[in-house]
N, C-alpha and C positions, 0 to 999 in steps of 0.2 A: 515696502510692499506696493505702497502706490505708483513708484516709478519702475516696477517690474513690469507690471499691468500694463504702463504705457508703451511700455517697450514694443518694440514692434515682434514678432512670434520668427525662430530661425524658419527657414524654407522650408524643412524636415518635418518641421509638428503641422505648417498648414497642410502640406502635400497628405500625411499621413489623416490629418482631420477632414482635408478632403473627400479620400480615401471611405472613410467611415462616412460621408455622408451617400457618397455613391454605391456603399455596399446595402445600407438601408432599403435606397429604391430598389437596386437589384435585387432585394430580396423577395420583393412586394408586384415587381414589375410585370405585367400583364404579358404571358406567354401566346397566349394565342394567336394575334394578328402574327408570329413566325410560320412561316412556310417549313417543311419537313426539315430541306435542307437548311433553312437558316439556322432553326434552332439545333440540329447537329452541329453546324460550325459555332454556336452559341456556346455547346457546352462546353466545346473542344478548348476553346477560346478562354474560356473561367477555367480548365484545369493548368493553362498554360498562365492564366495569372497567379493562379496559385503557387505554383511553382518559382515565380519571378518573385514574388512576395517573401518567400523563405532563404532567398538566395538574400535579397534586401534586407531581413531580418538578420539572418547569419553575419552580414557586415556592421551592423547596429549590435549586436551579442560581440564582435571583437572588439568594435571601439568602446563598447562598457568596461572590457577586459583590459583594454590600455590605459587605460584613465583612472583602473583600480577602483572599479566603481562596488563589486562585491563585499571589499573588505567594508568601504563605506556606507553601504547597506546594511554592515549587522552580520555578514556571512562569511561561512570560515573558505568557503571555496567557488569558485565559477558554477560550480555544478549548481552547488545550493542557492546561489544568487539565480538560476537557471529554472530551478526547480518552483522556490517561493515566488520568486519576483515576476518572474517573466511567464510561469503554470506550462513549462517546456514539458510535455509529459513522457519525455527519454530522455535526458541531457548529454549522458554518455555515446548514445550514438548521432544524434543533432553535433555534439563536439568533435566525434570523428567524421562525422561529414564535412565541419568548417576548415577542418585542418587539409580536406582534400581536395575541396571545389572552392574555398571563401583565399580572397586577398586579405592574410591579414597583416596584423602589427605589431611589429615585435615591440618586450617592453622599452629600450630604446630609441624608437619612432622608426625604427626601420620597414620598409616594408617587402612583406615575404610573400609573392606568387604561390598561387594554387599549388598542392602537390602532382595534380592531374589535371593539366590546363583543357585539354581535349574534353575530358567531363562538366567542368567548370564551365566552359563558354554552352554546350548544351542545358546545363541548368539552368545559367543564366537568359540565353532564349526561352524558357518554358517547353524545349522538348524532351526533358525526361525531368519526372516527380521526385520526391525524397525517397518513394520506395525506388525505384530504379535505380540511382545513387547508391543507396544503401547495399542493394545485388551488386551491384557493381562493384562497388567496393570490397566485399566482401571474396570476390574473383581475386582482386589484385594482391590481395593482402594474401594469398596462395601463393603469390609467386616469389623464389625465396631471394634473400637478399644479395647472395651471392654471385646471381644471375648478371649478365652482362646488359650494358645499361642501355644499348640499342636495343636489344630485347623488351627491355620493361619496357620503354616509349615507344616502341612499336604497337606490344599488350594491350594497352593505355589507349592508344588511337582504337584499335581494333574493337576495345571494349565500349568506346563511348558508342560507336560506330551502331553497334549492337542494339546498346540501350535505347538509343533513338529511336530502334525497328522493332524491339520487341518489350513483351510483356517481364517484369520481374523474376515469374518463375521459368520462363525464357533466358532471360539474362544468365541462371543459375547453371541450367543445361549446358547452353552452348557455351557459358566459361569454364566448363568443366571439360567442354572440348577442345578448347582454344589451349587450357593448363596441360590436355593430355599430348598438344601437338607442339606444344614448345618442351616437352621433356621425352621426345621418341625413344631414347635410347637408355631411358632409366636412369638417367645422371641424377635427377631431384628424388627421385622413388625406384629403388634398386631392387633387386629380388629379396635381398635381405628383407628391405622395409616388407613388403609383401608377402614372405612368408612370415613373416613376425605377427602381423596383421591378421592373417587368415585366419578363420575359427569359423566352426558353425555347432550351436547350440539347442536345446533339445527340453525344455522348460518341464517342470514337474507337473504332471497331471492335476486338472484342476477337478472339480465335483464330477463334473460331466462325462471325464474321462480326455476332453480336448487337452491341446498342451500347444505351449507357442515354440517358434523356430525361429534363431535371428542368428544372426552372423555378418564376417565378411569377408567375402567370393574372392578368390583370384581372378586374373581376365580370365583365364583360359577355363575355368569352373562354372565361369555366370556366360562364357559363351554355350558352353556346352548347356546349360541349363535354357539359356532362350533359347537355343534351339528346339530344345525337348519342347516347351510349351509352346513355339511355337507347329509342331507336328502334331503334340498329343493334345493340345488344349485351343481346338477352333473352337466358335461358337457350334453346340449342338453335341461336340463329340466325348467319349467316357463320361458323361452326364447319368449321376448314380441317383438323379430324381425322375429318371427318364426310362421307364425300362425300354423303350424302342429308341435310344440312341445308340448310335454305333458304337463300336469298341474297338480299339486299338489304334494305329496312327492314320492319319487324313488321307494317307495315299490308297488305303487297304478300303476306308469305307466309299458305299455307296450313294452317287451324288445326289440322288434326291432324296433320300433316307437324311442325310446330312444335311441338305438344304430345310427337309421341314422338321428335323430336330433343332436347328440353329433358329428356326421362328418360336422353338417351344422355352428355349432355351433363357432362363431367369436371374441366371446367374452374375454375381459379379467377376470380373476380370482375376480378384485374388482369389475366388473358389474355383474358379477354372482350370487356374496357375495349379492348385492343389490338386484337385483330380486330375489332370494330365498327369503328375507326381504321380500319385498313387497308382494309377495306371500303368504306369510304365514300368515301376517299380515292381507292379503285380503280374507283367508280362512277364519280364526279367527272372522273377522266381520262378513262374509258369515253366518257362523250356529250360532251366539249368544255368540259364549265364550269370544269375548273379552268386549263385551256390556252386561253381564249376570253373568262373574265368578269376583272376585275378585282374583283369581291363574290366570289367564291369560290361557299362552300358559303351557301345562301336563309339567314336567319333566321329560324325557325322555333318561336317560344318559347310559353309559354302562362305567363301572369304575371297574379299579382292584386296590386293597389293601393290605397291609401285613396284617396276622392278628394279629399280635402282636400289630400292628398301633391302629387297633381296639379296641382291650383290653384296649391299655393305652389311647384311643379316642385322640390318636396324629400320627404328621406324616402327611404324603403327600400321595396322591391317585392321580391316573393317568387314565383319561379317554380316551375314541379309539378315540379323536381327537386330543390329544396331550395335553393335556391341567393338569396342575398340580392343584388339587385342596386339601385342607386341610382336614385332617381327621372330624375336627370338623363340617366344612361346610358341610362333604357327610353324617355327622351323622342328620344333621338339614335337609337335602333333604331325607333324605332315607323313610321316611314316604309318601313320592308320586313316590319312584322310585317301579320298577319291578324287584325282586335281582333275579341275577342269579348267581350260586353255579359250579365255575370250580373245577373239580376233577380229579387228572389228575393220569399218569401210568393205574393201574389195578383197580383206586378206584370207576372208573367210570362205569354209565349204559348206557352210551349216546352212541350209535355206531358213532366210530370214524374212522372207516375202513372200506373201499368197496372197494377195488382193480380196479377191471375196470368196475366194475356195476354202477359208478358214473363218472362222466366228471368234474361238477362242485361241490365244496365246499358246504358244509350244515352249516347250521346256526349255528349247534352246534357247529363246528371244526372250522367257522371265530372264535368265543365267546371263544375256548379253543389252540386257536393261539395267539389271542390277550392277554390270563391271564398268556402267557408263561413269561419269564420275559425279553426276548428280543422281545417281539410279539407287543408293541405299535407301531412301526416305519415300515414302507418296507425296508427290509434284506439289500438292496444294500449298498456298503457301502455308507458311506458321507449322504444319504437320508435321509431329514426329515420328509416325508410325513405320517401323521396318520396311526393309523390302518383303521380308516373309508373311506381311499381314496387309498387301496390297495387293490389286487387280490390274489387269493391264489393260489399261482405260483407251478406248478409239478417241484420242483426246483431238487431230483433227477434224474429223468431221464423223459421228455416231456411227457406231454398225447400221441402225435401222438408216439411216437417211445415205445409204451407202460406201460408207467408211471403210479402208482397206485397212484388213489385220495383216500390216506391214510394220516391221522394225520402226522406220523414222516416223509413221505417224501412232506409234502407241506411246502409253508414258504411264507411269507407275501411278496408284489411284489409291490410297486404303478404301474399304465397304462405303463409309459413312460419305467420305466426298464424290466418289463413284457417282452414288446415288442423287448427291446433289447438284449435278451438269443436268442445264436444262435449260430452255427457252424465258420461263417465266420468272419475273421479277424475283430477285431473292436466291435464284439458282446462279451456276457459276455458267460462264460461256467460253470453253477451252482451246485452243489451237496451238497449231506448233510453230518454232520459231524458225524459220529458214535462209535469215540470214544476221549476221552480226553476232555480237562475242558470245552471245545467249543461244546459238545458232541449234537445233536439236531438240531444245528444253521448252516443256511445256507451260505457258501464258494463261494464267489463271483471269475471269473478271468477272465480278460480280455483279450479274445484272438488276438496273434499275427501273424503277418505275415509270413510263410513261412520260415524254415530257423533259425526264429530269435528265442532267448531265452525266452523258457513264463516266462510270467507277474508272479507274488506273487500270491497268493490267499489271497482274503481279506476278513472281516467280515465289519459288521456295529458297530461300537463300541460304538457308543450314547448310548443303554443304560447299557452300564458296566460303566458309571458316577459311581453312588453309589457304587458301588462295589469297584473301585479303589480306589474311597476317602476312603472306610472303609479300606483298605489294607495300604493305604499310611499312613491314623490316629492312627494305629495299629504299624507301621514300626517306627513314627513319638515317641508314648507314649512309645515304647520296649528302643529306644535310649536313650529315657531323663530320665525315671522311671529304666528300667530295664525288662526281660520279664515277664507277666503276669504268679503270680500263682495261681495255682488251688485246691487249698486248704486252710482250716481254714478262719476265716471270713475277717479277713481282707486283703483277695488277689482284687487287684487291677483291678477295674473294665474292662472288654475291649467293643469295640465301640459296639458291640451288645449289653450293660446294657444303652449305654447311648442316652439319652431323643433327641437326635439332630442325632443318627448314624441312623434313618432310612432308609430307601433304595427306602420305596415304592415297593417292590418285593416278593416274594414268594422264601423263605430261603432252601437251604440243596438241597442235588446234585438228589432227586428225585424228586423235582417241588413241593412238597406238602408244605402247610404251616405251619411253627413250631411254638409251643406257648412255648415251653420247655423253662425252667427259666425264666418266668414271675409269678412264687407262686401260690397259689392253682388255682388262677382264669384262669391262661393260662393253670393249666392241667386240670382242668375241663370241657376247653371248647373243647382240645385237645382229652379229654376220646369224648367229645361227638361228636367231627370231624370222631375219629376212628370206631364207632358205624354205619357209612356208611358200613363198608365195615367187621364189625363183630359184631354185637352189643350186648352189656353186659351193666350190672347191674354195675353203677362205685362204688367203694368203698364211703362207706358214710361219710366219714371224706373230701370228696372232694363235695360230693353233698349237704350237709347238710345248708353250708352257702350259705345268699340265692343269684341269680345272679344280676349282675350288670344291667339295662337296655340293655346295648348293648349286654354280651352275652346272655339275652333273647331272645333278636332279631336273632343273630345269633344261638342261639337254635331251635327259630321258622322254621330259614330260611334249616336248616340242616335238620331238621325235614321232610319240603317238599319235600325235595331232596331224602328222602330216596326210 
């Protein structure tokens, strides 16, 4: 025992007893002499230790595990050595984190790399916590195993990428956007799974007479349904504690009647959801349509698509509530929808500009904001709010301080950040961006105090999803293949050839949709896009064969527009 004592202590136990003596002071240590800003990069600082700490423990929890140190302890498993020994209070999930971000050791000394090295070096800098990991993980672990293996490592980057930038329940969202745009075509979740899935349910009345409803929506069900809430359910409107609220959809009532019912209005967002339901429902009986049609309620959607998605009747389409539907479902409702034709730059006839002869937005420029390829969501950053629940904010320079309600300087806004642009410390300070790859898209910052150093300028990044995965799948196939060539027939496809790279967006740095390399059917339909805006006699080796139903339709629909 005595010559234990003498021993001199490994590097591990001083560092870590050091450790403990500096977490002491820091418990204790006098915050005040910190300036605003210090002690925010303070905190920032301790949750980025935190993090570094767990990653360090995680590799101290495998070399217990190699050395067989549980069984030695008394315990029948890692967990329980995990649980007793160590007061881990999840072990099961702490263990699938190690296995995903931690180096560890196999039991004959070999050592086995991170599952997700791209996560793994962010934890180990401290820029994303165990719960971030955990969201994350939980994304990957969706995607199925069958999947091609540039794919997952693309995922993987794309995912960490994320995590860095956002909140957990963040994480959760956009990997569920990221899962729905690496399977466009239904290959991982088929109509089968989907309709097998669906159901909606109708709970047995409780004392009250109330009853609960749950289920789960097909796309094309829960588009239809945001839509409805969002027409029938603003703030203010079918409010049945209101007898001076309007009634029936947003378009119908009147605007100051709805402005000062929306201030009266107390409601949460799920009772809202509810009475727009009940409303609509109650219209619907009102004139016969739901006792008279077999269609029920019109389909009424407003949706943007690539058109390549088109072409190949694959892909994902994204409507102004947010809502991701499949190219095939918008091709089976397009038959009751109303298409409308964005055209955008010089190709267009729609007056997109009135300087100050206009205040508010026109229907044409909401409909040619929203087909932009950042125009689903309001501009702010982190916002997930639709296009159907945002304003079209004079994001270069205010109405009042002489702002043109012009196309290039509006940008989509929900209510609550609308309100928040403003001069004074704490409001945001917005402009638009007029040159470089961001070029269009509006530059959020949030203003500081006096003195102190501004803020970043941020954008929205939701939807540069697709975008990145394509750049990542592309960085991902250059590494493992080598870089794509472009010539002779057998150069090596990149993510724009392939059936799963969709984007859901509108291609190529002028906004317009490119059908180029899709074979004769995408330049045919491409000749007859460009026919808008100069119109010729296409070469007959491209008209001759005859069209596919859809770009019939999108022939028809060009047609109109002219």
């Amino acid at each position: 025992m005595s010559d234990e004592t003498t021993t001199a202590q490994p590097r591990a136990v001083e560092l870590v007893a050091d450790l403990h003596r500096i977490l002491d002071e820091l418990q204790t240590v006098d915050l005040a002499p910190c300036t605003d800003t210090e002690l925010a990069d303070l905190a920032a600082d301790t949750e980025k230790a935190i993090a570094r700490l767990t990653v360090a423990g995680d590799r101290q929890i495998d070399q217990a595990e190699a050395r067989d140190l549980p069984r030695k302890a008394g315990c029948r498993t890692l967990m329980q050595f995990m649980t007793h020994r160590l007061r881990v209070s999840n072990p099961m999930r702490r263990r699938k984190q190690m296995d995903a971000t931690a180096t560890r050791t196999s039991l004959g000394g070999e050592v086995i790399p991170p599952e997700h090295p791209c996560l793994a070096e962010a934890f180990a800098a401290g820029a994303v916590g165990s719960a971030h990991v955990q969201a994350t993980l939980d994304v990957l672990d969706r995607i199925p195993g069958t999947i091609d293996h540039d794919i997952k490592v693309a995922a993987e980057r794309q995912m960490a990428e994320i995590a860095e930038a956002h909140t957990p329940a963040d994480i959760t969202q956009l990997g569920a956007r990221l899962l729905a745009h690496l399977d466009p075509d239904g290959t991982l979740a088929d109509d089968t799974d989907q309709k097998r899935r669906r159901g909606l349910w109708i709970g047995r009345q409780r004392a009250d007479g109330t009853a609960t409803i749950s289920g789960t929506l097909t796309p094309a069900l829960a588009a239809r349904l945001t839509m409805m809430f969002a027409v029938w359910g603003k703030p203010g409107l079918n409010n049945p504690d209101d007898p001076q609220s309007p009634h029936g959809p947003a378009g119908t009532a009147d605007p100051d009647a709805l402005t000062a019912a929306a201030d009266r209005d107390g409601r949460t967002l799920a009772q809202t959801n509810h009475d727009a339901l009940d409303a609509a429902l109650a219209a619907g009986f009102a004139d016969g349509t739901l006792g008279t049609s077999h269609r029920g309620l019109p389909v009424q959607l407003i949706i943007k698509t690539d058109l390549s998605d088109l072409i190949r009747e694959a892909g994902l389409a994204t409507t102004a509530t947010g809502t991701l539907l499949p190219v095939r479902d918008l091709i089976a409702m397009a038959g009751d929808v109303q298409p409308w034709l964005a055209i955008f730059k010089d190709a267009t006839t729609v007056p997109l500009h009135f300087g100050r002869g206009k205040r508010l937005a026109t229907r044409e420029q909401r409909l040619v904001s929203f087909a932009r390829p950042d125009g689903e969501v309001c501009s702010a950053p982190g916002c997930d709010q639709p296009a159907t629940q945002v304003d079209m904010h004079h994001a270069h320079r205010d109405w009042a301080k002489g702002g043109l309600t012009d196309i290039d300087d509006l940008a989509p806004a929900c209510p609550r950040h609308n309100r928040m642009v403003g001069d004074q410390p704490g409001q945001y300070t917005t402009r638009i961006a007029r040159s470089g790859p961001d070029e269009g898209r509006c530059l959020w910052r949030l203003n500081a105090e006096p003195g102190a150093p501004p803020n970043p300028e941020r954008l929205n990044r939701r939807p540069d999803i697709p975008r990145r995965f394509a750049e990542h799948l592309n960085t991902v196939r250059n590494e493992i293949h080598g870089p794509a060539t472009r010539s002779g027939d057998d150069s090596r496809p990149t993510l724009r050839d392939a059936p799963y790279a969709s984007s859901g967006r509108c291609s190529g740095s002028s906004g317009r949709p490119d059908a180029v390399g899709y074979g004769d059917r995408g330049l045919r339909l491409e000749l007859a896009y460009r026919e808008l805006v100069h119109p010729r006699t296409p070469p007959e080796h491209l008209t001759s064969p005859p069209l596919t139903p859809v770009e019939a339709e999108l022939a028809r629909i060009l047609t109109d527009h002219r």
